[in-house]
Structures are given as structure tokens and as C-alpha cells.
N, CA, C and O atoms as a GROMACS GRO file, in nm:
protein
  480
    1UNK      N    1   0.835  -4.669   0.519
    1UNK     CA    2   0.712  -4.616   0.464
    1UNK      C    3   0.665  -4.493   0.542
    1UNK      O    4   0.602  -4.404   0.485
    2UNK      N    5   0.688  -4.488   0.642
    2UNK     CA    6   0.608  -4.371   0.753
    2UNK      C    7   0.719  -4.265   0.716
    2UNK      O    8   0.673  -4.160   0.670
    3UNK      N    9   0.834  -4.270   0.725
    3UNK     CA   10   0.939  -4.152   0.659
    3UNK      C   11   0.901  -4.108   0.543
    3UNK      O   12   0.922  -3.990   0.512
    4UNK      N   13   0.835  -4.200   0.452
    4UNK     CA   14   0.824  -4.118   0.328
    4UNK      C   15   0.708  -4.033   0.365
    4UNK      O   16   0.725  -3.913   0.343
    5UNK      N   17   0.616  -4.062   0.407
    5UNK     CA   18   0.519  -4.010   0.440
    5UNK      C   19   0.501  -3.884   0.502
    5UNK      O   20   0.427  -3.790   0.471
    6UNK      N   21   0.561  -3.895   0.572
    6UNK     CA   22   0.628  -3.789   0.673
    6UNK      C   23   0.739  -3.665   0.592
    6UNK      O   24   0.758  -3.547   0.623
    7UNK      N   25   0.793  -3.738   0.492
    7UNK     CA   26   0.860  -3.646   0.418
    7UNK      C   27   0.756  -3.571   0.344
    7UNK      O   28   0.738  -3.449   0.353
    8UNK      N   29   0.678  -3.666   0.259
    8UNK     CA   30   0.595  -3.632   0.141
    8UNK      C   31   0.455  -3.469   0.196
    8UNK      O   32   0.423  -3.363   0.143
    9UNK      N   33   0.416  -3.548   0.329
    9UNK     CA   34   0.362  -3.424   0.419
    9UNK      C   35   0.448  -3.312   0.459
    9UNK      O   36   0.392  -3.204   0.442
   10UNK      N   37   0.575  -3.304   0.511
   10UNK     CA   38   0.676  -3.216   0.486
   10UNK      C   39   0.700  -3.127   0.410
   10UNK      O   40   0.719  -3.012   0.447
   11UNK      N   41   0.702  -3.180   0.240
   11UNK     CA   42   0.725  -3.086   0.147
   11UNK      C   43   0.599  -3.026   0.078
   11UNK      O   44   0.618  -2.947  -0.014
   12UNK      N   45   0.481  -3.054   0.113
   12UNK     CA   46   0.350  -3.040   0.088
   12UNK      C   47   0.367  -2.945   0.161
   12UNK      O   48   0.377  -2.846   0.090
   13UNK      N   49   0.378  -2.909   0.311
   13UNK     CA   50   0.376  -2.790   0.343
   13UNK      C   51   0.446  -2.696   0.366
   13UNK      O   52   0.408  -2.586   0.406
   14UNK      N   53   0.575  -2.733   0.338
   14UNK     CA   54   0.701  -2.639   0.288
   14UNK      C   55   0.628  -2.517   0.152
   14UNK      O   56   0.624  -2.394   0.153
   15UNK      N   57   0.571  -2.634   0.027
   15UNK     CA   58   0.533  -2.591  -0.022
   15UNK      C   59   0.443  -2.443  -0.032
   15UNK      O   60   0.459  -2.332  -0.084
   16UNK      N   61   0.328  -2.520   0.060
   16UNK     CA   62   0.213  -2.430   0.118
   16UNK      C   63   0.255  -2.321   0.145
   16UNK      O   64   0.207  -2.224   0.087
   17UNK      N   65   0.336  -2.309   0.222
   17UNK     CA   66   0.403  -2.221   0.341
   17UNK      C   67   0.478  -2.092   0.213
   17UNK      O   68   0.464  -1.971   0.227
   18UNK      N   69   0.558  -2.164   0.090
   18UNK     CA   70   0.609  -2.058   0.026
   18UNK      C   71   0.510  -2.008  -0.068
   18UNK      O   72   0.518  -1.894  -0.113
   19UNK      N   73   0.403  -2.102  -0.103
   19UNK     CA   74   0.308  -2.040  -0.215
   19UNK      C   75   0.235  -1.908  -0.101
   19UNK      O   76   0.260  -1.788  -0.114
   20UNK      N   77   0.178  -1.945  -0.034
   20UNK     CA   78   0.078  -1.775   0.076
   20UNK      C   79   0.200  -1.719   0.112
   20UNK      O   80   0.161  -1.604   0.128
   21UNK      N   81   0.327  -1.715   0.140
   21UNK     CA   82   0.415  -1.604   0.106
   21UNK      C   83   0.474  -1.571  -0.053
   21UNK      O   84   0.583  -1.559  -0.108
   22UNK      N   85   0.419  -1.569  -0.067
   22UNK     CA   86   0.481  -1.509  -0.260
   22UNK      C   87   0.350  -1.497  -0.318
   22UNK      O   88   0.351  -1.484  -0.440
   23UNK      N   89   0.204  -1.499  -0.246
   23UNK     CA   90   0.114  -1.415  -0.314
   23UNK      C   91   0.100  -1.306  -0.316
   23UNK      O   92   0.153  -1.256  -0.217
   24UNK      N   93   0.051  -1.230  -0.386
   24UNK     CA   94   0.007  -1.074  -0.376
   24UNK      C   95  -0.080  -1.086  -0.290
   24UNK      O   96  -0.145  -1.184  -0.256
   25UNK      N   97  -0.082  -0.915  -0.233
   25UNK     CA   98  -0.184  -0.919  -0.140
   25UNK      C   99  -0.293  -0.788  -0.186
   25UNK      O  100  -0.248  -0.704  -0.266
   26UNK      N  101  -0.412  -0.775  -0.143
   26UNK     CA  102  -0.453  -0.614  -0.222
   26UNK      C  103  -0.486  -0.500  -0.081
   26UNK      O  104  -0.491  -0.519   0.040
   27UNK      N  105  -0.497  -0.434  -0.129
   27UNK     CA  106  -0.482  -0.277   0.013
   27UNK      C  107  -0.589  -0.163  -0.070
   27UNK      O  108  -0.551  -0.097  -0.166
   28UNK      N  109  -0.700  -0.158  -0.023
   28UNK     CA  110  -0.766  -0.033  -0.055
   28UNK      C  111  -0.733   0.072   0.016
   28UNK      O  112  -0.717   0.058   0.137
   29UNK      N  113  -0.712   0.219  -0.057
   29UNK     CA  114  -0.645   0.349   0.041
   29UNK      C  115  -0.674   0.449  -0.023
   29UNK      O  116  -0.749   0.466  -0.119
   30UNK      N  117  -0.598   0.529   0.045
   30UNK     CA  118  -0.571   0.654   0.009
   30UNK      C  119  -0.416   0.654  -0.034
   30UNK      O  120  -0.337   0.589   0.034
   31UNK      N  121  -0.368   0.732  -0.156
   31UNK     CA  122  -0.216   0.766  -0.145
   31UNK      C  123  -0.202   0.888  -0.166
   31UNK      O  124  -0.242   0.968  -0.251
   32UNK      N  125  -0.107   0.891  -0.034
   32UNK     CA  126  -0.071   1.031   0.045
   32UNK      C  127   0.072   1.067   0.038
   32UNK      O  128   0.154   1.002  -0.026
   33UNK      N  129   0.099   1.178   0.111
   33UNK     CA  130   0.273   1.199   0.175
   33UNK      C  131   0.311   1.177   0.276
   33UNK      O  132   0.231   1.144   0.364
   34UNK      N  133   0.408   1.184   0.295
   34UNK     CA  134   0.500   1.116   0.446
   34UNK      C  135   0.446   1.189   0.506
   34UNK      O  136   0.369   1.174   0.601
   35UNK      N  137   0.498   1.317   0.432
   35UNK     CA  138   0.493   1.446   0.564
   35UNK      C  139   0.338   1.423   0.626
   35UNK      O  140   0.332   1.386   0.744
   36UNK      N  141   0.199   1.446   0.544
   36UNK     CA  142   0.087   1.427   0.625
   36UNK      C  143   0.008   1.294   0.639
   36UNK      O  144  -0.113   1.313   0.652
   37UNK      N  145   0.044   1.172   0.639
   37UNK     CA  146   0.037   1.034   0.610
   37UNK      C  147  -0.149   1.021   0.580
   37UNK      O  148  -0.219   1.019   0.479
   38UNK      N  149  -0.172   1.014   0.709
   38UNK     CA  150  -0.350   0.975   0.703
   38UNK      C  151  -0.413   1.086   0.701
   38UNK      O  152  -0.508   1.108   0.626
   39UNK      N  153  -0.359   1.179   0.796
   39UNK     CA  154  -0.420   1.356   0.744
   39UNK      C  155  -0.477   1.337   0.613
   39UNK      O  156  -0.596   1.365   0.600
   40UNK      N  157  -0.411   1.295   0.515
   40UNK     CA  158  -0.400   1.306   0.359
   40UNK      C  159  -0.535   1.230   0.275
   40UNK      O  160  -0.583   1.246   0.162
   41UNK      N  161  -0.564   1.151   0.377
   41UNK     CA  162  -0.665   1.035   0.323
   41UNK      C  163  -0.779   1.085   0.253
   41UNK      O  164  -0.885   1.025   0.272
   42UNK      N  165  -0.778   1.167   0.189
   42UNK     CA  166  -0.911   1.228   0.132
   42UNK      C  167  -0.926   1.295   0.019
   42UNK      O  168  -0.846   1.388   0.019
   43UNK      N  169  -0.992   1.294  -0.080
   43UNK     CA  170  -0.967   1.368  -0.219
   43UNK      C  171  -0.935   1.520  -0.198
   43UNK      O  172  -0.841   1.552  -0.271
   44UNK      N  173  -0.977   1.614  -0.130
   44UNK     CA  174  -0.902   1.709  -0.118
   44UNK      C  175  -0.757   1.734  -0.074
   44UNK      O  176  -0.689   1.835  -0.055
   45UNK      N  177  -0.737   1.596  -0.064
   45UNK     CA  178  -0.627   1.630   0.010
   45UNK      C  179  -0.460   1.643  -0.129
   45UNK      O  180  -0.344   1.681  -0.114
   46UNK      N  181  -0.549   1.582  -0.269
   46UNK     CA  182  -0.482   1.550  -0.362
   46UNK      C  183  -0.378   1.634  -0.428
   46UNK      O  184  -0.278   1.572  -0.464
   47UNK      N  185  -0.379   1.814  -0.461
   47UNK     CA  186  -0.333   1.885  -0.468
   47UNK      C  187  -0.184   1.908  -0.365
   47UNK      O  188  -0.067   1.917  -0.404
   48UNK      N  189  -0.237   1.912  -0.228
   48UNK     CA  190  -0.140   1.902  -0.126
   48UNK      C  191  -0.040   1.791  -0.104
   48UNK      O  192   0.062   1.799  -0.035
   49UNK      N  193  -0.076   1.700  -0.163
   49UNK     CA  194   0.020   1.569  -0.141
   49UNK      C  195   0.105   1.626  -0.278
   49UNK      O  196   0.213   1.679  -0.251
   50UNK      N  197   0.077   1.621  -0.390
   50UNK     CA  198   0.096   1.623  -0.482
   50UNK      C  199   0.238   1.757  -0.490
   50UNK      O  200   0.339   1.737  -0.557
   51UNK      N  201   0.213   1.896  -0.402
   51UNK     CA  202   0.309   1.990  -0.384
   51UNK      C  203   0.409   1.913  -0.300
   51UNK      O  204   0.528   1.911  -0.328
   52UNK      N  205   0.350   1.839  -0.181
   52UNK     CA  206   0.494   1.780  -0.097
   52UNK      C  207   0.557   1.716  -0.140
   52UNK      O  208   0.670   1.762  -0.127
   53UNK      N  209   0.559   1.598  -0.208
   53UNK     CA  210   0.607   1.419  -0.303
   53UNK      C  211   0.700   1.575  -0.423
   53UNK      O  212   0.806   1.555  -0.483
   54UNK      N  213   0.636   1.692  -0.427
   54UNK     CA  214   0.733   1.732  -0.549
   54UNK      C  215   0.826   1.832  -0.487
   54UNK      O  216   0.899   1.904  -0.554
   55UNK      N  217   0.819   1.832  -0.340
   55UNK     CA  218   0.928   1.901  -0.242
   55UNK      C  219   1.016   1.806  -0.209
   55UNK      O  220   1.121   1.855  -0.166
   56UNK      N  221   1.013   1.663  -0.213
   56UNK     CA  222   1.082   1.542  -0.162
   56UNK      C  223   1.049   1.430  -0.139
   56UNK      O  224   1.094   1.318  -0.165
   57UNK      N  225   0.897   1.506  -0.043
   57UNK     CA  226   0.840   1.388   0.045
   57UNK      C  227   0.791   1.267  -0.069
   57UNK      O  228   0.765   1.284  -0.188
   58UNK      N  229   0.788   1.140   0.012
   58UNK     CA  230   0.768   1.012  -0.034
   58UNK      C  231   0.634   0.940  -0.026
   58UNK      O  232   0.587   0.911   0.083
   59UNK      N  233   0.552   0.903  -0.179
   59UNK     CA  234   0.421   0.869  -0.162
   59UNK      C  235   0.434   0.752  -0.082
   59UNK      O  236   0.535   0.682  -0.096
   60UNK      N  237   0.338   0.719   0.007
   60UNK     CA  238   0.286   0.680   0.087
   60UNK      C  239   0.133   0.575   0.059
   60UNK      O  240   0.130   0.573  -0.064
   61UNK      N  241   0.046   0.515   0.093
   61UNK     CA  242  -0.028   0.457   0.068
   61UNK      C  243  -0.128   0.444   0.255
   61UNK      O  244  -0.095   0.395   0.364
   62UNK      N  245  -0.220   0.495   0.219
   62UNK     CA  246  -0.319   0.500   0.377
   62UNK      C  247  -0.404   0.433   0.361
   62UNK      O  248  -0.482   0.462   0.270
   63UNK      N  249  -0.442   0.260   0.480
   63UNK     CA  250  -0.518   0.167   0.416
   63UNK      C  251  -0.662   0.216   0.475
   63UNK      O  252  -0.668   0.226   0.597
   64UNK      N  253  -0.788   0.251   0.391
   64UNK     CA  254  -0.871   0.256   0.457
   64UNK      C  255  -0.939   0.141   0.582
   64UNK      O  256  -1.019   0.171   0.671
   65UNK      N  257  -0.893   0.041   0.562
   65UNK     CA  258  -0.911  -0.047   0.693
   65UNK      C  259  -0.865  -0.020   0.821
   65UNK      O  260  -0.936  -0.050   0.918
   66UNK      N  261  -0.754   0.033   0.835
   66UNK     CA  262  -0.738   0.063   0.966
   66UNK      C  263  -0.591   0.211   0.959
   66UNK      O  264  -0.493   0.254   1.020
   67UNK      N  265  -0.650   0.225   0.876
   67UNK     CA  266  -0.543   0.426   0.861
   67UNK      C  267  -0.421   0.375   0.835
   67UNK      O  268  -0.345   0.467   0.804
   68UNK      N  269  -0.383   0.302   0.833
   68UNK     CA  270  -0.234   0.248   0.862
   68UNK      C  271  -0.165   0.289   0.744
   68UNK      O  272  -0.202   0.254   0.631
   69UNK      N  273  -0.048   0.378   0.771
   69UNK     CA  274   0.052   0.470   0.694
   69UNK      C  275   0.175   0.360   0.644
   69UNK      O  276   0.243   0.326   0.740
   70UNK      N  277   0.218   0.299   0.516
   70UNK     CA  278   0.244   0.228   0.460
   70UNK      C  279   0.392   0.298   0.336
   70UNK      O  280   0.379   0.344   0.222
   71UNK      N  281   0.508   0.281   0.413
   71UNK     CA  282   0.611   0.331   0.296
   71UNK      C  283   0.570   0.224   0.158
   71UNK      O  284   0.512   0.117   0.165
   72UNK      N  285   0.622   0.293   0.035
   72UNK     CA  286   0.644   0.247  -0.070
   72UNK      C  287   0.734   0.200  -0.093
   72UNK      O  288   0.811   0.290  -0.059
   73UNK      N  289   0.818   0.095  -0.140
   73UNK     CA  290   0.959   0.107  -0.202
   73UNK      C  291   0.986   0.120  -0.361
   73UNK      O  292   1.088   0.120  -0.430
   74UNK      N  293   0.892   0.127  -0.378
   74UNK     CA  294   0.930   0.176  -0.594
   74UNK      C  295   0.796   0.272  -0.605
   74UNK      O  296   0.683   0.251  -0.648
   75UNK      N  297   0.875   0.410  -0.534
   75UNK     CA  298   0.737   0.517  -0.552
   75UNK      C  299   0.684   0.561  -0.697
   75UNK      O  300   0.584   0.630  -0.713
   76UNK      N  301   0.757   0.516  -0.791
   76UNK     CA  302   0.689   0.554  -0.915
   76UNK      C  303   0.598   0.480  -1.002
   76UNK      O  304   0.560   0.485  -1.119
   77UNK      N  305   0.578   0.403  -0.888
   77UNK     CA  306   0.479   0.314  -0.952
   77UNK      C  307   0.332   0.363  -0.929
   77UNK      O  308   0.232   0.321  -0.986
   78UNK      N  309   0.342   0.479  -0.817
   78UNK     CA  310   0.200   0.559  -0.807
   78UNK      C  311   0.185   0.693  -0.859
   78UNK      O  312   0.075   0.746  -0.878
   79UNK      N  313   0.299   0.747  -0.884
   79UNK     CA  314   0.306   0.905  -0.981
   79UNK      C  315   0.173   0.903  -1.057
   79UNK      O  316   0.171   1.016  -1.106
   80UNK      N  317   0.083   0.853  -1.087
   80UNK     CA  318  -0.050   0.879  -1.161
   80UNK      C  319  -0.125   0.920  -1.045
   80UNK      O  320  -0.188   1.026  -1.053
   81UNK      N  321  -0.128   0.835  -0.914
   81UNK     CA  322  -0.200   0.831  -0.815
   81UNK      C  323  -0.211   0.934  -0.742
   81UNK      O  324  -0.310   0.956  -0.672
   82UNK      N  325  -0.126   0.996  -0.749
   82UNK     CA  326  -0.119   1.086  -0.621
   82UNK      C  327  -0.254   1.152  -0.539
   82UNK      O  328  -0.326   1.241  -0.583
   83UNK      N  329  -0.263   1.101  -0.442
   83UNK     CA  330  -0.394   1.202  -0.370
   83UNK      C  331  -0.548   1.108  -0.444
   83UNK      O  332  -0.659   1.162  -0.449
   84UNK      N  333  -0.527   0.998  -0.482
   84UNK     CA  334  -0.632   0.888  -0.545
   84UNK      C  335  -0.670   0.820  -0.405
   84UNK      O  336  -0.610   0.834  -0.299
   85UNK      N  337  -0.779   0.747  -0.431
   85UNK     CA  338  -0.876   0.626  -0.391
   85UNK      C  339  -0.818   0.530  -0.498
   85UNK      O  340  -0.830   0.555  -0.618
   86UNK      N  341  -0.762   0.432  -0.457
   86UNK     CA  342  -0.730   0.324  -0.524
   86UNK      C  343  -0.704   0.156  -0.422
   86UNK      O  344  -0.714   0.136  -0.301
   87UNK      N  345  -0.674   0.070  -0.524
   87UNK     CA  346  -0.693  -0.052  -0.500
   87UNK      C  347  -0.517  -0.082  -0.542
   87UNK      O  348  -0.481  -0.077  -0.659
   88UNK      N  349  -0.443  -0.105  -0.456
   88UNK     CA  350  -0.280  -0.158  -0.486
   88UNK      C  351  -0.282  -0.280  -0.489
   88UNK      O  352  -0.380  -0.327  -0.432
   89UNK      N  353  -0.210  -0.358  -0.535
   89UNK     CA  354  -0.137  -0.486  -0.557
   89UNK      C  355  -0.016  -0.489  -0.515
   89UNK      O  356   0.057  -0.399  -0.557
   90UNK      N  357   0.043  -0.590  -0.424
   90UNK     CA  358   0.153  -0.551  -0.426
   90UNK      C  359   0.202  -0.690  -0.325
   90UNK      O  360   0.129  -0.788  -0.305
   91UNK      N  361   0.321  -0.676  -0.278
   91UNK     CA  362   0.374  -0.721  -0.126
   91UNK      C  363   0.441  -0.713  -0.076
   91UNK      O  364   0.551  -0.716  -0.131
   92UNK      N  365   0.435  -0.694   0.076
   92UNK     CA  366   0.526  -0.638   0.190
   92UNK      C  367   0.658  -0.722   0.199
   92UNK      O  368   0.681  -0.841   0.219
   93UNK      N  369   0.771  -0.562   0.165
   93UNK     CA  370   0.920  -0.617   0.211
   93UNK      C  371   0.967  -0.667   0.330
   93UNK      O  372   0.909  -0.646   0.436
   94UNK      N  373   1.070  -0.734   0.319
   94UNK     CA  374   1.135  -0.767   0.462
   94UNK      C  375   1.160  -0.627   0.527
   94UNK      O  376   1.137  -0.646   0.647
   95UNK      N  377   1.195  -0.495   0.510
   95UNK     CA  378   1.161  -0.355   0.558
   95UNK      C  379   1.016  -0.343   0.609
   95UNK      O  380   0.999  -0.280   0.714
   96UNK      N  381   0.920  -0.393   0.551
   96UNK     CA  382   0.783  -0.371   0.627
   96UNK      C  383   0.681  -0.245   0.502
   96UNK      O  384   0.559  -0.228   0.500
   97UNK      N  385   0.802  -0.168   0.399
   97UNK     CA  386   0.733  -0.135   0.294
   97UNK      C  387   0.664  -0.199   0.231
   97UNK      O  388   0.662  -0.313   0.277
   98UNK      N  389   0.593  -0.185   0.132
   98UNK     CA  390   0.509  -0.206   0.048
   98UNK      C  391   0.587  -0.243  -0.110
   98UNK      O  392   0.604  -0.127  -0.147
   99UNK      N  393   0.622  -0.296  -0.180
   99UNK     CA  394   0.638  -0.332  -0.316
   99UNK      C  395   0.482  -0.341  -0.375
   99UNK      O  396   0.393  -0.411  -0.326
  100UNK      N  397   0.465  -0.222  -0.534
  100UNK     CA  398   0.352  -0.237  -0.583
  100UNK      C  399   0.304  -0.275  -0.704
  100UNK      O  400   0.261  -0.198  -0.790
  101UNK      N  401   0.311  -0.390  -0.710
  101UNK     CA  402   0.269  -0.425  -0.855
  101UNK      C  403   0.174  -0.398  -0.958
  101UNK      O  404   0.192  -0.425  -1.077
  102UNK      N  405   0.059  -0.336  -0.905
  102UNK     CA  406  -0.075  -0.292  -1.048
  102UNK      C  407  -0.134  -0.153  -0.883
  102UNK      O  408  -0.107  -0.129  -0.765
  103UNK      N  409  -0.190  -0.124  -0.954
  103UNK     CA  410  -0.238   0.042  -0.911
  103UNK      C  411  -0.441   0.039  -0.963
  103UNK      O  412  -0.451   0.060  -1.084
  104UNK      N  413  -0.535   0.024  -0.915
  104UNK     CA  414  -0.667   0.041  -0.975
  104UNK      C  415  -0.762   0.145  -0.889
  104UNK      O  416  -0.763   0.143  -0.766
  105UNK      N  417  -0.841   0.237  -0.966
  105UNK     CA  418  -0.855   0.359  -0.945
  105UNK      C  419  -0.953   0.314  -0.810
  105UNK      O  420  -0.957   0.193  -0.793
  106UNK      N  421  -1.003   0.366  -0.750
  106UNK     CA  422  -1.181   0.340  -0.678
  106UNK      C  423  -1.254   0.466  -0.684
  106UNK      O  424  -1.212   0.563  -0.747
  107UNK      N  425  -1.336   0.465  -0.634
  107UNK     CA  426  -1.451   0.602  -0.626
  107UNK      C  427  -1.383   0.681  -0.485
  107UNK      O  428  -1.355   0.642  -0.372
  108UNK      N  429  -1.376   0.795  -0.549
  108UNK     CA  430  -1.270   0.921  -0.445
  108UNK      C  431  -1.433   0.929  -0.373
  108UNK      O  432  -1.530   0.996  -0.409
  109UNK      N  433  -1.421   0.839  -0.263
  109UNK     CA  434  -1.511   0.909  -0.126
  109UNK      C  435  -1.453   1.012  -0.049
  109UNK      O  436  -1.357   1.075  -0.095
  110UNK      N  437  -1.497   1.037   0.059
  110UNK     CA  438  -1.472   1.172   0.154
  110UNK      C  439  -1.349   1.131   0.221
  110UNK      O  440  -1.264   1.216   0.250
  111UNK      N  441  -1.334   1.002   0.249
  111UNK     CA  442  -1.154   1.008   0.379
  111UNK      C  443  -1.212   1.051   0.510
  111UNK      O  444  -1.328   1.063   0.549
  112UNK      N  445  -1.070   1.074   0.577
  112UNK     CA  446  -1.094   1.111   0.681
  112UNK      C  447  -1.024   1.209   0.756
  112UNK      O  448  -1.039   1.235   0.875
  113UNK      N  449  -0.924   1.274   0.650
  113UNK     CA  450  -0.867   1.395   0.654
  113UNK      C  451  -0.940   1.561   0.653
  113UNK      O  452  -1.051   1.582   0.605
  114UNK      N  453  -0.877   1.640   0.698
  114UNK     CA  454  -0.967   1.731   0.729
  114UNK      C  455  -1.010   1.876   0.574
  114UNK      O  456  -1.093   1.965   0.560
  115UNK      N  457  -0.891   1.818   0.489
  115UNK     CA  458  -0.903   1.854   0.342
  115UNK      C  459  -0.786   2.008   0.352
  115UNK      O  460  -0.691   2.021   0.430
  116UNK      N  461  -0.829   2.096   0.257
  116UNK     CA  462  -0.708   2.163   0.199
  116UNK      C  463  -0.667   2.281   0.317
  116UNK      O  464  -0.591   2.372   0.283
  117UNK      N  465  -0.707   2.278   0.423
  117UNK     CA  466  -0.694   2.351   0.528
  117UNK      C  467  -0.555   2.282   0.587
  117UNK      O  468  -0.476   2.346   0.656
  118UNK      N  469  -0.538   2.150   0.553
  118UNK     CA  470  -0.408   2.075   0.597
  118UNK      C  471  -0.296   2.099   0.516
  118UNK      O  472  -0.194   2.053   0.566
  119UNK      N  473  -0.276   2.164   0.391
  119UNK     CA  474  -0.205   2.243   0.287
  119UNK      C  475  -0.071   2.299   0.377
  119UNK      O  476  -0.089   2.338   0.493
  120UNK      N  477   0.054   2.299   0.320
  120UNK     CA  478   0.161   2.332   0.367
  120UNK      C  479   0.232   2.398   0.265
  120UNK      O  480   0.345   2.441   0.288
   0.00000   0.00000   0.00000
């Protein structure tokens, strides 16, 4: 009886354990370019990201919580975004990228980039 028990608590949190890894998680930001990651964090900065991502560079995602510069791995899932205030869906690869499942706009505040003076 105590084995089953012990099992039955076992797979209860086996369970647990895979359901909060296979949730989505959400990230409010900025999405930026490699080349200027958090520089970028700011509605002016939208134009300029927008020339680099179409020189090569790779959108990016800057969390307003703590700046933190965030690869993408399916960048076309933000091609609308570029240089936006938005709300991502998504979850972090075994790489440490970002996978993004839904994209939602927010109100383009100021950032914390220094704006189109950062232009390349």
C-alpha cells in the first residue's frame, strides 16, 4: 500500500513538473535588432531596426523587465513587429532563444534607448 502511494505521489508530480514546463510564458518588450539589442528599446528606434533585420540582422525581443536581449528562433513570426511595444507568447528553447507563439501590440511608451541618433 505505501508503494502505491508513493508511486501515485510520484506521477502526480512527474506530472506537475511537465505541465509548468510546456506552459507558455508571456514577455512584455521592445522588438529590436541584434546589431543594437536594448539601444533599440524605444519607438523611435522602429525605422532603424527595421533598415538592419533588412541588412541581415536578426529580430530580437528586449524585455522591459529587466532589458534582457532575447534571440528569436522563428523570426517571422514578428515581421509585423518590428520596432513595436508588444506582449509575446511564447517559450524558451533548450538554446535559451525564445519560440513565439501569438505577438499583441501594447502602447509604444518612450523605452530606454536613446532614439534615431542610434541609426546606422
Amino acid at each position: 500500500m505505501k508503494k502505491r502511494v508513493l508511486l501515485v505521489i510520484g506521477l502526480y508530480l512527474c506530472c506537475m513538473t511537465v505541465l509548468a514546463v510546456a506552459k507558455d510564458h508571456t514577455w512584455d518588450g521592445w522588438i529590436s535588432d541584434s546589431k543594437c539589442g536594448a539601444k533599440g528599446a524605444n519607438a523611435s528606434h522602429e525605422a532603424c531596426a527595421k533598415k538592419c533585420i533588412a541588412a541581415g540582422e536578426k529580430p530580437v525581443l528586449v524585455t522591459d523587465k529587466d532589458m534582457k536581449v532575447i534571440p528569436v528562433d522563428n523570426p517571422d513570426a514578428l515581421k509585423d513587429h518590428i520596432g513595436h511595444h508588444v506582449q509575446v507568447t511564447g517559450d524558451m528553447t533548450s538554446d535559451g532563444s525564445l519560440h513565439v507563439q501569438s505577438v499583441k501590440m501594447l502602447a509604444q511608451k518612450g523605452g530606454t534607448g536613446s532614439g534615431m541618433s542610434d541609426m546606422h
